[in-house]
VEXVEXTI-60710 format. One record per residue (C-alpha): residue number from 1; residue in one letter; x, y, z. Coordinates in pm, 1 decimal, decimal comma, padded with zeros to 6 digits. Layout:
<sites>
+-----+------+----------+----------+----------+
!  nr ! rest !       c1 !       c2 !       c3 !
+-----+------+----------+----------+----------+
! NUM !    a !        X !        Y !        Z !
...
+-----+------+----------+----------+----------+
</sites>
This chain:
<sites>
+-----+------+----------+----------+----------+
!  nr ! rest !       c1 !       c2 !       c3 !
+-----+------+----------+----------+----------+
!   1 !    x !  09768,2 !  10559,8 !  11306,6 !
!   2 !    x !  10167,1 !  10571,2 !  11370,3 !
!   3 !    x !  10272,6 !  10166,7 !  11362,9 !
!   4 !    x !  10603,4 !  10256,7 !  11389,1 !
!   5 !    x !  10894,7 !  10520,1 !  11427,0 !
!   6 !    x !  11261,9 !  10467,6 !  11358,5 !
!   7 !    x !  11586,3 !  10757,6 !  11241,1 !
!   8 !    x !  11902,8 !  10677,2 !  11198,4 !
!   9 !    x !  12251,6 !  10902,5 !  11171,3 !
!  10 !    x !  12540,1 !  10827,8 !  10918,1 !
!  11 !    x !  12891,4 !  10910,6 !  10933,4 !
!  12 !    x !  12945,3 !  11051,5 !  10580,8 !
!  13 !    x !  13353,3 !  11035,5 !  10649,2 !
!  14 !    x !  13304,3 !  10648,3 !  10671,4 !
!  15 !    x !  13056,3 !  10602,3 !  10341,2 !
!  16 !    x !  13295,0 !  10779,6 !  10176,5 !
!  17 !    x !  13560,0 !  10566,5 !  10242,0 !
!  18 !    x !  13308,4 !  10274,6 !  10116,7 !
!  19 !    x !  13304,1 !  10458,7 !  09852,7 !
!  20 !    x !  13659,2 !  10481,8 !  09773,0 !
!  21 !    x !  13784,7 !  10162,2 !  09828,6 !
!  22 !    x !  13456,9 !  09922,7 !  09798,0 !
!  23 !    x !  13279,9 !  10107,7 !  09594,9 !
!  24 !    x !  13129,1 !  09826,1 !  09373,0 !
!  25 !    x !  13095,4 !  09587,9 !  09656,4 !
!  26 !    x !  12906,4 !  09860,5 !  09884,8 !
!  27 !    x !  12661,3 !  10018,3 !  09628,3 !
!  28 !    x !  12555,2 !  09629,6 !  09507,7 !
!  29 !    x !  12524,1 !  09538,5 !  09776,6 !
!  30 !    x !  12345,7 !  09771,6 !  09975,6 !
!  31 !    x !  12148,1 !  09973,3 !  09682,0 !
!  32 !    x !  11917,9 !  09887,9 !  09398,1 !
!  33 !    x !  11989,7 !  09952,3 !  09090,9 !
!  34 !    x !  11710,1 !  10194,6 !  09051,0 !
!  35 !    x !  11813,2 !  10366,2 !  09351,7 !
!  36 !    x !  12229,2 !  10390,5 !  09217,1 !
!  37 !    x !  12040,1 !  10575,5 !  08850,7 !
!  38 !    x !  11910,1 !  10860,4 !  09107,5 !
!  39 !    x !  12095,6 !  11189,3 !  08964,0 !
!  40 !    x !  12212,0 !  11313,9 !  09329,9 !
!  41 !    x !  12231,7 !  11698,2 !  09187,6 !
!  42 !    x !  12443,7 !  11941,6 !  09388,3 !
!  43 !    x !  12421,3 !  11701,8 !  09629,0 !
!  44 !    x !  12806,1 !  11532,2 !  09717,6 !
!  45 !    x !  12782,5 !  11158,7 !  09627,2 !
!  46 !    x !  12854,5 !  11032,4 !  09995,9 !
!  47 !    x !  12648,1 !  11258,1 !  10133,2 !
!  48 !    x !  12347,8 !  11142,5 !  09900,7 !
!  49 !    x !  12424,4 !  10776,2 !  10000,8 !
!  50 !    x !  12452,5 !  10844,1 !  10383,6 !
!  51 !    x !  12112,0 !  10981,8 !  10345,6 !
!  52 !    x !  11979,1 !  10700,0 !  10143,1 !
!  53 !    x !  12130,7 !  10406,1 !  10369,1 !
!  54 !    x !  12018,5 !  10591,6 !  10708,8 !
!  55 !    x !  11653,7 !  10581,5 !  10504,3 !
!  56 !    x !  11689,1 !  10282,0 !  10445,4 !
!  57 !    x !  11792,1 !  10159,3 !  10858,3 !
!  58 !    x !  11494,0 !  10390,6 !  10995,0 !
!  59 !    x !  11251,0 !  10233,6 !  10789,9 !
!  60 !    x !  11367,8 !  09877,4 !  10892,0 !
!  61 !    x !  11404,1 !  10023,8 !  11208,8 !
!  62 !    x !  11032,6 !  10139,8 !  11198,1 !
!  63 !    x !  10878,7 !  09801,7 !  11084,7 !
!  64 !    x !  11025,9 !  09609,5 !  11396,6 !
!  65 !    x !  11332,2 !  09396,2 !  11249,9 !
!  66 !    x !  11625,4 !  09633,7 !  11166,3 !
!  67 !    x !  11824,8 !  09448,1 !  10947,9 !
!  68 !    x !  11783,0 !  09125,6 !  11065,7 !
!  69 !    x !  11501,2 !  08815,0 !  11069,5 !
!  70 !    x !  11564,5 !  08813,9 !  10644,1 !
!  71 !    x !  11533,2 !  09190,8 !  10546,7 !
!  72 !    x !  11817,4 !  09359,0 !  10389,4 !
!  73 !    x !  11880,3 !  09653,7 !  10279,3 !
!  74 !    x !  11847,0 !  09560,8 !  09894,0 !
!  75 !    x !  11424,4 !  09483,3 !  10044,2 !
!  76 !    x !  11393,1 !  09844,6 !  10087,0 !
!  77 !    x !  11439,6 !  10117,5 !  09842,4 !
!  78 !    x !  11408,3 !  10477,6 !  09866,0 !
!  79 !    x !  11351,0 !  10646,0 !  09553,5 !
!  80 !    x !  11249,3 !  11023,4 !  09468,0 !
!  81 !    x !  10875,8 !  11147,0 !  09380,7 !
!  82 !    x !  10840,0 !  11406,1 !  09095,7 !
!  83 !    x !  10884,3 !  11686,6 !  09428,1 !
!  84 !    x !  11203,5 !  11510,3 !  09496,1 !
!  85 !    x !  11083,2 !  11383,0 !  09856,9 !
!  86 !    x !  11193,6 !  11000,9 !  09947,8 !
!  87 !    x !  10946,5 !  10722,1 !  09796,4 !
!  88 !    x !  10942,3 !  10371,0 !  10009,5 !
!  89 !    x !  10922,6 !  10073,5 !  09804,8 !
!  90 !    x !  10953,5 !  09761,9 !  10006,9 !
!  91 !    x !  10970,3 !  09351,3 !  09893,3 !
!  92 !    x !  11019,7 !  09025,7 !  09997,0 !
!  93 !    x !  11045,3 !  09019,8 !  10366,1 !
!  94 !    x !  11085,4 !  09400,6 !  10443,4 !
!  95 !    x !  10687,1 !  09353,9 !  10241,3 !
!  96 !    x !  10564,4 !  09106,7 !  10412,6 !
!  97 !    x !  10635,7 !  09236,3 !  10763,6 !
!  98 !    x !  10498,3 !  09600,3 !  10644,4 !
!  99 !    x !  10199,1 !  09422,3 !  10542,9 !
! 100 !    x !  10148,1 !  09207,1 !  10842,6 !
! 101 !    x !  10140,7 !  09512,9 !  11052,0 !
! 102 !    x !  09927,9 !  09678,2 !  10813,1 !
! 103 !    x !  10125,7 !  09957,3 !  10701,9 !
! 104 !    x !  10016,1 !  10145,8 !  10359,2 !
! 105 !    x !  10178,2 !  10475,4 !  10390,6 !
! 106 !    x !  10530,2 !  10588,1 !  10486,1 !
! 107 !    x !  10666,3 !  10970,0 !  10585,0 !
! 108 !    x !  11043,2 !  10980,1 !  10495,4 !
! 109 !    x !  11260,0 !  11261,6 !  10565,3 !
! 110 !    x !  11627,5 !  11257,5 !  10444,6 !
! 111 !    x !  11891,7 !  11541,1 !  10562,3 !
! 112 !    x !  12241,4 !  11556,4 !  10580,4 !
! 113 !    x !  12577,6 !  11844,0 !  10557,1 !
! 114 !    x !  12900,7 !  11723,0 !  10457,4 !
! 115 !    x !  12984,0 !  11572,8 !  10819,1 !
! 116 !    x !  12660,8 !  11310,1 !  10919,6 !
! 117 !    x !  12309,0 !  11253,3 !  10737,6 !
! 118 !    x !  11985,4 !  11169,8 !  10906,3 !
! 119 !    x !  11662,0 !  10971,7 !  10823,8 !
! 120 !    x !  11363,9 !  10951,8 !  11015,1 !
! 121 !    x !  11064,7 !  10715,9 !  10860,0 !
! 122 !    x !  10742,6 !  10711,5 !  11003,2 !
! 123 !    x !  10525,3 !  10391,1 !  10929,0 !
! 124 !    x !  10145,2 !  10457,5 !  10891,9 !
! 125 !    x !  09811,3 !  10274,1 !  10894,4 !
! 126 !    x !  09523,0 !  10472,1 !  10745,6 !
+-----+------+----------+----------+----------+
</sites>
């Protein structure tokens, strides 16, 4: 059973100007630290994190809050399986809402081009 749907669009133009001038102060921030060791590939490195932080708003966006009511982004990483598809690993708050509405699976899709990158997360019950 769906529990809840959420996507979310990033301007790459604008994380790469995080990027550039707040770079430290953005990734910290915003990104674990096993989520900043990611190799990104071919990928361009504001591109990758576009994708990652519009992951991360659709799945806070799917469990109800958004960032708000105590979850942050820094609650909710998205890492890569072996196949390279996104891998949601929630604490703290972001967990304990997930749980409360009973959520135990998650269908992530990241994709972006060099001008936005889009995230939709699908929250599941089985």
């Amino acid at each position: 059973m769906i529990v809840g749907h959420g996507v979310d669009v990033q301007d790459v133009a604008r994380i790469r100007k995080l990027l550039d001038f707040a770079e430290e102060d953005f990734l910290l921030s915003t990104f674990t630290e096993a989520e900043r060791a990611i190799e990104y590939g071919d990928q361009e490195r504001a591109e990758f994190y576009a994708g990652r932080l519009a992951a991360k708003e659709a799945i806070a966006k799917a469990i109800g809050t958004g960032f708000a009511t105590g979850v942050a982004p820094l609650q909710i990483q998205v890492l890569r399986k072996d196949g390279g598809q996104p891998e949601v690993h929630l604490s703290r708050a972001a967990l304990e809402v997930a749980n409360a509405l009973g959520i135990n699976r998650w269908v992530v899709s990241i994709s972006h081009n060099e001008a936005v990158a889009f995230a939709s997360a699908i929250a599941v019950h089985d």
